[in-house]
Structures are given as C-alpha cells and as structure tokens.
C-alpha positions as CSV (number, residue, x, y, z in Angstrom):
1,X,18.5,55.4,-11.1
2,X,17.0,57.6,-8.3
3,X,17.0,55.7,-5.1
4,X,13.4,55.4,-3.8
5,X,14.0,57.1,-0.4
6,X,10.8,58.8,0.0
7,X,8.8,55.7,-0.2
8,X,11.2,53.9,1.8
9,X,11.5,57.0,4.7
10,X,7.5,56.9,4.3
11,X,7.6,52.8,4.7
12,X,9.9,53.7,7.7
13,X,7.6,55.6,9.6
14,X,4.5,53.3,9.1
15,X,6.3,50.8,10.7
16,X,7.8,53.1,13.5
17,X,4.0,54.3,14.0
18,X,3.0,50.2,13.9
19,X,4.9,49.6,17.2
20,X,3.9,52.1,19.1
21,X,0.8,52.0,21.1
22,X,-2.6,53.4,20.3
23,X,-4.3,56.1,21.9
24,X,-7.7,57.5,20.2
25,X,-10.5,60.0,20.8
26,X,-14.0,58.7,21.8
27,X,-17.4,59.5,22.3
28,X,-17.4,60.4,26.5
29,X,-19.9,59.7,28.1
30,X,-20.2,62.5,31.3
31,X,-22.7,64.3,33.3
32,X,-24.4,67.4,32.3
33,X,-23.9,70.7,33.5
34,X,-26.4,70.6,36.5
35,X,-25.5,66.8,37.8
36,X,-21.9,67.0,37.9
37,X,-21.5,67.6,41.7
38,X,-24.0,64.9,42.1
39,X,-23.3,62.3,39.4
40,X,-19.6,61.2,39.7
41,X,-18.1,59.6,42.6
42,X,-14.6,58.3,44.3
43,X,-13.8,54.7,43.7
44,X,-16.0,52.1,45.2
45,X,-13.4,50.7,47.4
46,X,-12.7,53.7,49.4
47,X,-15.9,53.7,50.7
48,X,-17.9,51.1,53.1
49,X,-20.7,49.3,52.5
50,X,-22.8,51.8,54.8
51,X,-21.2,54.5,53.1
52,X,-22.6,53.3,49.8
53,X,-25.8,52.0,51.4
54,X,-26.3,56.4,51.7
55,X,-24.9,57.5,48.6
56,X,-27.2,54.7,46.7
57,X,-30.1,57.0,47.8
58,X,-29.2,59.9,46.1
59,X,-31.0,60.3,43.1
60,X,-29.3,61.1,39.9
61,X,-25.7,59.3,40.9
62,X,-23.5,57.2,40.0
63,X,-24.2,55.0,42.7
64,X,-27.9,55.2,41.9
65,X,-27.1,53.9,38.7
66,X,-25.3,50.6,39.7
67,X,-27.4,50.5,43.0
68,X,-28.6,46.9,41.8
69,X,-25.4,45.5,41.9
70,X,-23.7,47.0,45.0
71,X,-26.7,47.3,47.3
72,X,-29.3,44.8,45.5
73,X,-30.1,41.5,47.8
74,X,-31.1,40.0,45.1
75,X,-29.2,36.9,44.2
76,X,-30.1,37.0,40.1
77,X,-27.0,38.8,39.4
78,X,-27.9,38.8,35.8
79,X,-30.9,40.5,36.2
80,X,-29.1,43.2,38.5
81,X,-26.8,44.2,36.0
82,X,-29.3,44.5,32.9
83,X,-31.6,47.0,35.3
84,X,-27.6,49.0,35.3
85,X,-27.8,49.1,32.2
86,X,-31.4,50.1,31.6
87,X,-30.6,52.9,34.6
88,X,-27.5,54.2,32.4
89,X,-30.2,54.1,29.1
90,X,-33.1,56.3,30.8
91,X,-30.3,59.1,32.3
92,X,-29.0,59.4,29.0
93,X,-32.9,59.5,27.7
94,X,-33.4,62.0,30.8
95,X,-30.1,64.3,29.9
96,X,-29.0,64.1,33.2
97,X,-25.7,62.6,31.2
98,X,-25.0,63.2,27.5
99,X,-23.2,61.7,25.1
100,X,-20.2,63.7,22.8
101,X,-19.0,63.4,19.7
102,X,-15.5,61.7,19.4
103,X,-12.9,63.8,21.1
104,X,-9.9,63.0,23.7
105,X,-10.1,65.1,26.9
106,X,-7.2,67.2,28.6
107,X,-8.2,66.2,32.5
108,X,-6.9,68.0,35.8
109,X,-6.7,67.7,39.2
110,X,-5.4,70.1,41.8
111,X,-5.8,69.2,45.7
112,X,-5.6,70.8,48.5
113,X,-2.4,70.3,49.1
114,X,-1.1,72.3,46.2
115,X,-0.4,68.9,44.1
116,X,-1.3,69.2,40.1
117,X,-2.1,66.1,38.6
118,X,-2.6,66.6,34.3
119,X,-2.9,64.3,31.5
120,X,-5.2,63.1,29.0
121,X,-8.6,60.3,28.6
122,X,-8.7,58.4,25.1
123,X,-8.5,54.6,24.8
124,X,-5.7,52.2,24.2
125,X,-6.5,48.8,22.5
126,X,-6.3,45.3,24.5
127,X,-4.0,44.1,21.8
128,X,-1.2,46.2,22.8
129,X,-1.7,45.4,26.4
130,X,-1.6,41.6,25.2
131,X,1.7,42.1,22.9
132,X,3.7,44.1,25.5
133,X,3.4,47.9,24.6
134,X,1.3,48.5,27.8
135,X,3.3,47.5,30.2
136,X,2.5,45.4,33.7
137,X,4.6,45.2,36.7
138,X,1.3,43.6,39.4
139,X,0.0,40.7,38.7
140,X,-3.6,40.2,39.4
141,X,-6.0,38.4,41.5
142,X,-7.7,35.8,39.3
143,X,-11.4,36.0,41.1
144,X,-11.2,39.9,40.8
145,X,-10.5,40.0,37.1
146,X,-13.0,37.1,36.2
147,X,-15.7,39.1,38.2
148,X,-15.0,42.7,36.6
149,X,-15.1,41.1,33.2
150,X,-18.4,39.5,33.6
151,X,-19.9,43.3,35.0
152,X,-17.9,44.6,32.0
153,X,-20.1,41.7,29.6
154,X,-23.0,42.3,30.9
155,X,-23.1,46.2,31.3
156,X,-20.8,47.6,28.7
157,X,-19.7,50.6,30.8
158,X,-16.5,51.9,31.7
159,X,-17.0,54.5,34.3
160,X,-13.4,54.5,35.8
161,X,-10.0,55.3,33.9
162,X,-6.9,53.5,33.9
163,X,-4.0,55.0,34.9
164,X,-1.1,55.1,32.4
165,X,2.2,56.6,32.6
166,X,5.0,57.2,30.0
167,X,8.5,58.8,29.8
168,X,7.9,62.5,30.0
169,X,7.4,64.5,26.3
170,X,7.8,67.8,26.0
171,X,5.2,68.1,23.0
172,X,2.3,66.6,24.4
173,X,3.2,69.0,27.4
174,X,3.0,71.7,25.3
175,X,-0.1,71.2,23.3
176,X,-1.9,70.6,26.4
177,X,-0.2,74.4,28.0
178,X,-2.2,75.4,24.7
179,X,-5.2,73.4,25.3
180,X,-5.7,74.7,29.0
181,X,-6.0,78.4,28.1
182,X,-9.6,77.4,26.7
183,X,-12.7,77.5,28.7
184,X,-13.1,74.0,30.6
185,X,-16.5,72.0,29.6
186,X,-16.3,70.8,33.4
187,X,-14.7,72.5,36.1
188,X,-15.9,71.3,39.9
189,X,-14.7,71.3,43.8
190,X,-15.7,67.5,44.8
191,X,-16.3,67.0,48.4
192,X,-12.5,66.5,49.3
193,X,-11.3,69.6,48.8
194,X,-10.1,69.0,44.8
195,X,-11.2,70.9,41.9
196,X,-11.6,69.1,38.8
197,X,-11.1,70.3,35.3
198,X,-11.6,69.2,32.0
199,X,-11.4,70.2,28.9
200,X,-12.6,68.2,25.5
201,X,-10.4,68.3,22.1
202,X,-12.5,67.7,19.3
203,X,-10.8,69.9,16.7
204,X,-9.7,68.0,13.7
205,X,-6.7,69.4,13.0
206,X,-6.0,69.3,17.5
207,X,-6.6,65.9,17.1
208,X,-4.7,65.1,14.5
209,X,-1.6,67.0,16.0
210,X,-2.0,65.0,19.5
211,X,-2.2,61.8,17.5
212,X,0.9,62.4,15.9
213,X,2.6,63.4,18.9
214,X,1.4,60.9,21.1
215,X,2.5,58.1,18.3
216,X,5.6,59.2,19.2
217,X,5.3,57.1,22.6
218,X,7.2,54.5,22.8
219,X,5.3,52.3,25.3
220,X,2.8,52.9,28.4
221,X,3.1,51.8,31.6
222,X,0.5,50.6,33.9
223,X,0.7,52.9,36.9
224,X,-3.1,52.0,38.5
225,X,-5.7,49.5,37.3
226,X,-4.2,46.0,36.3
227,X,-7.3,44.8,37.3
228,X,-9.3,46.8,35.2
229,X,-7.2,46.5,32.0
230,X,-6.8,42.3,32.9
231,X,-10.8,42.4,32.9
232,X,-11.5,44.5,29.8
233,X,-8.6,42.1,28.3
234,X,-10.7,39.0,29.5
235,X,-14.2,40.3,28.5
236,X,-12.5,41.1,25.1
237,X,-11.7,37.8,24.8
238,X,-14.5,36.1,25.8
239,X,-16.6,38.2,23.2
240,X,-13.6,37.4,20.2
241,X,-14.2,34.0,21.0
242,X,-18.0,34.4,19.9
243,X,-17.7,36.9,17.3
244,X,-16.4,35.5,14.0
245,X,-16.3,38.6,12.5
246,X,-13.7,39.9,14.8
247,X,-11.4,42.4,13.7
248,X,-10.1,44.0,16.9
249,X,-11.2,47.7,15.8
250,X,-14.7,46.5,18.2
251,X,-15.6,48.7,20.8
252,X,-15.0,46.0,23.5
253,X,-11.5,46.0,22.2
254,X,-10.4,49.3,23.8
255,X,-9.8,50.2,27.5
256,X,-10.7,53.7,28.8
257,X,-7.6,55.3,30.1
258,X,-5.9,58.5,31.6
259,X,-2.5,58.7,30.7
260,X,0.1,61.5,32.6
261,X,3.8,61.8,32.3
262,X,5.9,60.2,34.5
263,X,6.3,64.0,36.0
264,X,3.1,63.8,36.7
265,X,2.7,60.7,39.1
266,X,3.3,60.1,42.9
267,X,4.0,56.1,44.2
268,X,3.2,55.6,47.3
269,X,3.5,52.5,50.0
270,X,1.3,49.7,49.5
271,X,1.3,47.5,52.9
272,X,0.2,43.9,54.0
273,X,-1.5,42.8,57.4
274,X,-1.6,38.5,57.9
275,X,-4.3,36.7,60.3
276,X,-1.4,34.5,61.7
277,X,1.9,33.0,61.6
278,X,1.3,29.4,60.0
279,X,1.8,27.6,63.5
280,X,5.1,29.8,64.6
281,X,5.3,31.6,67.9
282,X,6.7,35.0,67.6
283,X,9.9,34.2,68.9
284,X,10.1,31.0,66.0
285,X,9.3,33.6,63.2
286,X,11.5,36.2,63.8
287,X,14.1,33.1,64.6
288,X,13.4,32.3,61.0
289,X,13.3,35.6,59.4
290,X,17.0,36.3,60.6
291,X,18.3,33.8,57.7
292,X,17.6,36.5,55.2
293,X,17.2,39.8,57.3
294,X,19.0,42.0,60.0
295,X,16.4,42.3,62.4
296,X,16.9,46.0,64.8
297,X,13.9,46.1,67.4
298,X,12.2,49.8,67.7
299,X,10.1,49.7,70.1
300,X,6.5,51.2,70.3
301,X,6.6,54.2,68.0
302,X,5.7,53.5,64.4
303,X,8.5,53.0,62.5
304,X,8.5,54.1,58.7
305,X,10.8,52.3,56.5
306,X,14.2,54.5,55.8
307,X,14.8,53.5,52.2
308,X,14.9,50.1,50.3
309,X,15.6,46.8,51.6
310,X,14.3,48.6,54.5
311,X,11.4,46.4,55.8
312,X,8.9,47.7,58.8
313,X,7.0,44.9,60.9
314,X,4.9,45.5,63.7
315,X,4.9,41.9,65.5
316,X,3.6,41.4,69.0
317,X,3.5,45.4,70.4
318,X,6.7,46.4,68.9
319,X,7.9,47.1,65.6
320,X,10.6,45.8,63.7
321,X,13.3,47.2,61.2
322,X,14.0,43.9,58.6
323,X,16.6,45.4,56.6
324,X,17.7,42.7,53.6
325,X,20.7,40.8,53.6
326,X,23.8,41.8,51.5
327,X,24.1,38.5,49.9
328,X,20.1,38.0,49.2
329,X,20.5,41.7,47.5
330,X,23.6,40.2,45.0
331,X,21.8,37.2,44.6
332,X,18.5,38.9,43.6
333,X,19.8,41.9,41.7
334,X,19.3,40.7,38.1
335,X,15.7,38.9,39.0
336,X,13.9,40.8,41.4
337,X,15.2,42.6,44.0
338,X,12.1,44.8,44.9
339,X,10.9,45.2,48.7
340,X,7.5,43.8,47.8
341,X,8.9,40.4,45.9
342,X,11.6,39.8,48.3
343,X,8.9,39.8,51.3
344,X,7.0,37.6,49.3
345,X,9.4,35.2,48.5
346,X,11.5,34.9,51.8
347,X,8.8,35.6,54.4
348,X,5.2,34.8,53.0
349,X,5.8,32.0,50.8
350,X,9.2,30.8,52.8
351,X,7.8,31.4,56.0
352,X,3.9,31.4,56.3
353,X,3.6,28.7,53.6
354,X,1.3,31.0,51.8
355,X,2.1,29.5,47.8
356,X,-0.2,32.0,45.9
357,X,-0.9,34.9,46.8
358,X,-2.7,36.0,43.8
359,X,-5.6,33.7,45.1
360,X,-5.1,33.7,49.1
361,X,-7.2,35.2,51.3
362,X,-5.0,35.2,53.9
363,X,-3.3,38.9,52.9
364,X,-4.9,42.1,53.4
365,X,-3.7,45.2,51.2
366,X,-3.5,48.3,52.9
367,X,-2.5,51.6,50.9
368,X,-0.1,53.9,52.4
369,X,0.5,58.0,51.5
370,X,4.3,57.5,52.2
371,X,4.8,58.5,55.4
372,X,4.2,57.4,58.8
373,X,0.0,57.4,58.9
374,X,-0.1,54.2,57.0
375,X,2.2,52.4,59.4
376,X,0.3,53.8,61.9
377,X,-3.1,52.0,60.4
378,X,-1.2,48.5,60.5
379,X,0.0,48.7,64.1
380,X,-4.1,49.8,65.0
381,X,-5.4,46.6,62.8
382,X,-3.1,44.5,64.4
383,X,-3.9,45.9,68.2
384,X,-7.0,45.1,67.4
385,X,-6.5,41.6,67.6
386,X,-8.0,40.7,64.3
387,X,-4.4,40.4,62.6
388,X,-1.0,38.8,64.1
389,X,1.6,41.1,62.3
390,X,1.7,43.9,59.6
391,X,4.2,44.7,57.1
392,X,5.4,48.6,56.0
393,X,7.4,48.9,52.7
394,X,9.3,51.7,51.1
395,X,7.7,53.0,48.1
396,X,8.9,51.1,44.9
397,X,10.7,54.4,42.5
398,X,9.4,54.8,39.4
399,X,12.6,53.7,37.7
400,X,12.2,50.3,39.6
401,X,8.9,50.4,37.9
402,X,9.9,50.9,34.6
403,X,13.0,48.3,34.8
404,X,10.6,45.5,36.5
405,X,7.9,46.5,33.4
406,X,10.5,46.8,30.6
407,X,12.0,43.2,31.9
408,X,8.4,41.5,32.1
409,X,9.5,41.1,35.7
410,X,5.9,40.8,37.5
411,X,5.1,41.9,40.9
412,X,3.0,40.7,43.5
413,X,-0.8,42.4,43.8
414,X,-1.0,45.6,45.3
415,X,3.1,47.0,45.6
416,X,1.9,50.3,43.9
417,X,-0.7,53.3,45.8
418,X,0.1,55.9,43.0
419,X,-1.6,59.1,42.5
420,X,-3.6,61.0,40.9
421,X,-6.5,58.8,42.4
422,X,-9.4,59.1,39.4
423,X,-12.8,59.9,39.6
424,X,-15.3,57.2,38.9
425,X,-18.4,58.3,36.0
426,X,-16.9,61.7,35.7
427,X,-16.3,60.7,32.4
428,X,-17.4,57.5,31.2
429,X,-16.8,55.2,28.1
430,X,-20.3,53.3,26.8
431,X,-18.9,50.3,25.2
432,X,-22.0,50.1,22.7
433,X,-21.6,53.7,21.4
C-alpha cells in the first residue's frame, strides 16, 4: 500500500499554519490626496493640552474629529463620543477621507536623521494575543485599558497602529524591496522633518504571496502599544459576552497593527520620577538602597547609565551611579533580572512601599532617546521641586525583550520607548467596515 504522505505533509502544514499568528489585509481607512498634511497627527500624548486646544481648531483633522472627547467640557461622555463618530461618518460622506478595498500596506518612515523605519499595516486577531502568539513583556495600567476600551465601544475607530516586531525574514524583506519600486498612494514631509510613504497591496496574487510568507512567522512581539492591544482585547470581550453569535472572525476581534523586523526597531530608555520618599530622609534611603546596590556619587553633571545593572538617580542635587549587586544578579538571573523589574522590586516596592504600580499614581514615566537629554529632563523635573528623586535606566536589548516575552516574564509599565513612533489617522481601521 502507498503510504498517504501527501495528505499527511498537507495535514502537516495546516497545522504548522494553525499556530502561527494571523496577519490580514483590510479595508484602510486614510485621508485623501488634498488632506493628508492636514488630517493625520502625532500621538495624543506628545502633545499638551494647549497644544491640542490649537490643533482642535483646524478644520478637517484628526483632532477636529475627536475634538468632543479631548477638548469637550461636557461631562456626557457618551454623547461626546457618538458626535466622534458622526464627525468620522460626514468626512467620509465629505471625501475628505475614503475608504479602500481590502489590501495590507507597505509603510515608511525616514527622519531626519537618516534613520529608515519599514514594515507593514494589516490586523492580527485578539485571540492570538490572548493564547500567547503575540507576545507581552509590560504589563498595563488597569484604568488606562478600561478607558480605551470603552472609546474603542463606543466609536469603533482605530486610528493609531500597534507596533509589532518579529525575528527578521528575508522574504517578507524582499517582497517589500519589490513592493517599493511602485508609485506610493501617500508620500508626505509631516512637520518634524519625516517623510512618510506608503504604499497599498491589493493584488491578489501579492497578497496571497505576503500571506504565505508572513504565515511563516512564528510569533509577534509587542514592541509599542500594550495598552492599545489590552483595550481592543477588553472591548472584544465585553462585545463576545453580548453577542451569542460570536465566532471571533468579527471585526472587533482584530487589532490594527504595524509590524517591522526586529532590524527595523530602536529601544530606547524609559525613566521614572517619584513625588517623595515614603517618610525617609535622603541620607535613610540611600542607607537603605546600599543592601542591594553599590552606590558611586557623581556629582552635578548628568550621569547616563554605562550599561546594565547600571542604575542612574538624581537625589538631592547630585546624581547617583546604583550599579546591582553580584549576588542580587545570581539570585535573579532565571526570574527577572532586567533594570526596570529589579528597581521595582528592591527600591519602589522594598523601599517606597509603593505595592502596585500598575494602579499608583505616585510614578511618572518619562521617555528617554538613549542618551544623556533624557537624564537631563529628570534632573530639571526634580529641580523643580515638584518631584524628590528621578531614576535613568539603560535601555532593555531586544534579546532581553524577546527572552522576558518568550518566558511570559512581565515587566513593569513603561520599560520600553521604541521607535518608529507611528502616526495617528494616517491610516485608520473603521471597526464597522
């Protein structure tokens, strides 16, 4: 008898393709050709509320569009995000954005400083982010998520990507080289000095070849957005929950993403500023934070932290080199022995008695572009007077990102600043098609 081995190789590679995670075309949402150095926007957050108070007078933005929920005094924030969504409704009525058929989209950046950042937008499904193929290494502030996922509910927009990384492959590298020698559908210089480019797929037999290739992933990682994929993960399943026809192929099911090699990606510091020092004098702290640190004073000049288990703190006018014990490194180096957890643990809980700080408000998160301007920022906050010490920390390597991901080994918020840094409504996913 003839062994079966073509069914069985086929078999074989339906499973193979089962565990991997999924990444599909969809119908972008974007602005047209006349609105698209108006329309999109940088992320929320890196602007102030002035700042937005201006750009939420410019007509035909994005900010315009959500103006009732960032600028609105109204307290009826249900009736604030409904006029969002009617806003989105009459631009698309209006063509100031339109609508495409399903495609993916090759996206690039290149700054000023000479950096390229490429990859591609499609959407990955919740399910995988809930069974472990997307990847986590933050966890997430609980009041944050719940808050996105009732805008998310209530609006059924997704204006901002997240950002996914994966092991580098040399075929989806190539297909986009092939994709970027056709004429770009957007191509823009944004205020900053970055041009923007981006290119739609919508071939069949394109996307068909990107699918198979991209199958061939073995797992994302979250490299920017755990709040964003926690919330559309939440809103999914507070909507499962009412649906009892749900089959997980629903548009609410699926998180708009940008995914890039892992060539393609830049970490960067993510620091912390506290308001106090839980009763202690300075001399008591740093008494206390020589049980599980070599403390070197340095003075006045910023001080950048060297390398790992190197720890800047600026404390009092002077900053501080905290570089981790030998014996706290053993001890930690098959759990967690990253900068960020290790401050956590031994200094913020230990120390400042903070227990959570997922859902303190005690911790400010400052973001840091690896090198010494971000230290710099800490040491002017706390001069200020408004915080008692601030902490610098090394940038976490990607490989310790992938080992704490691939061992379900979950950070604190906010130990990753990673570039590229997306642009928010330049393309958009409409989760009611």
């Amino acid at each position: 008898m003839v062994p079966n081995w073509p069914t069985k190789l086929l078999q074989s590679k339906r499973n193979y393709r089962k565990n991997m995670p999924i990444f599909k075309p969809f119908r972008g949402v974007r602005p047209s050709e006349d609105f698209v150095e108006t329309f999109p926007t940088h992320p929320l957050d890196n602007f102030s509320q002035e700042e937005i108070n201006k750009k939420a007078q410019m007509e035909s933005s994005y900010i315009q569009m959500i103006k009732p929920y960032v600028v609105s005094k109204s307290k009826d924030v249900d009736r604030n995000l409904r006029k969002i969504r009617t806003n989105f409704e009459e631009l698309l009525h209006d063509k100031v954005i339109v609508q495409d058929s399903s495609a993916y989209y090759l996206y690039e950046q290149f700054l000023p400083n000479k950096s390229v950042f490429r990859g591609l937008l499609g959407l990955v499904s919740v399910d995988d982010f809930r069974n472990g193929k997307i990847k986590k290494h933050e966890s997430t502030l609980t009041h944050k998520k719940e808050k996105l996922a009732y805008y998310l509910e209530k609006v059924n927009i997704q204006a901002e990507p997240v950002l996914l990384t994966y092991i580098a492959n040399p075929k989806v590298e190539l297909l986009m080289n092939h994709e970027e020698k056709n004429v770009p559908i957007l191509n823009y210089l944004d205020d900053q000095g970055t041009r923007h480019k981006i290119w739609r797929i919508d071939n069949r037999l394109k996307m068909k070849e990107l699918k198979d290739v991209i199958e061939q992933i073995d797992s994302f990682y979250i490299a920017d957005g755990h709040h964003r994929i926690g919330s559309t993960a939440l809103n999914a399943k507070n909507l499962q929950d009412k649906n009892k026809k749900h089959n997980g192929t629903e548009h609410y099911n699926y998180v708009f993403s940008f995914i890039v090699s892992n060539q393609s990606i830049k970490i960067h510091d993510y620091n912390r500023l506290l308001e106090d020092l839980n009763g202690l004098t300075d001399e008591e702290f740093l008494k206390k934070i020589e049980q599980n640190f070599l403390v070197h004073e340095k003075g006045e000049i910023p001080y950048y932290p060297s390398q790992k288990f190197h720890i800047s703190m600026y404390l009092g006018g002077k900053f501080y080199s905290l570089h981790v014990k030998h014996e706290l490194r053993n001890k930690q180096s098959n759990v967690n022995d990253l900068d960020h957890s290790l401050l956590e643990e031994f200094v913020i809980k230990d120390i400042l008695g903070i227990a959570d700080p997922k859902t303190t408000d005690k911790i400010t998160y400052c973001k840091g572009n690896s090198t010494v301007e971000g230290i710099q920022s800490l040491k002017e906050k706390v001069d200020s007077g408004k915080y008692k010490v601030g902490f610098g920390i090394f940038p976490v390597s990607f490989n310790d990102l992938l080992k704490v991901s691939d061992h379900k080994i979950v950070m604190p918020p906010k130990c990753t600043y990673i570039e590229p840094k997306l642009v928010t409504a330049l393309i958009m996913y409409d989760m009611k098609q």
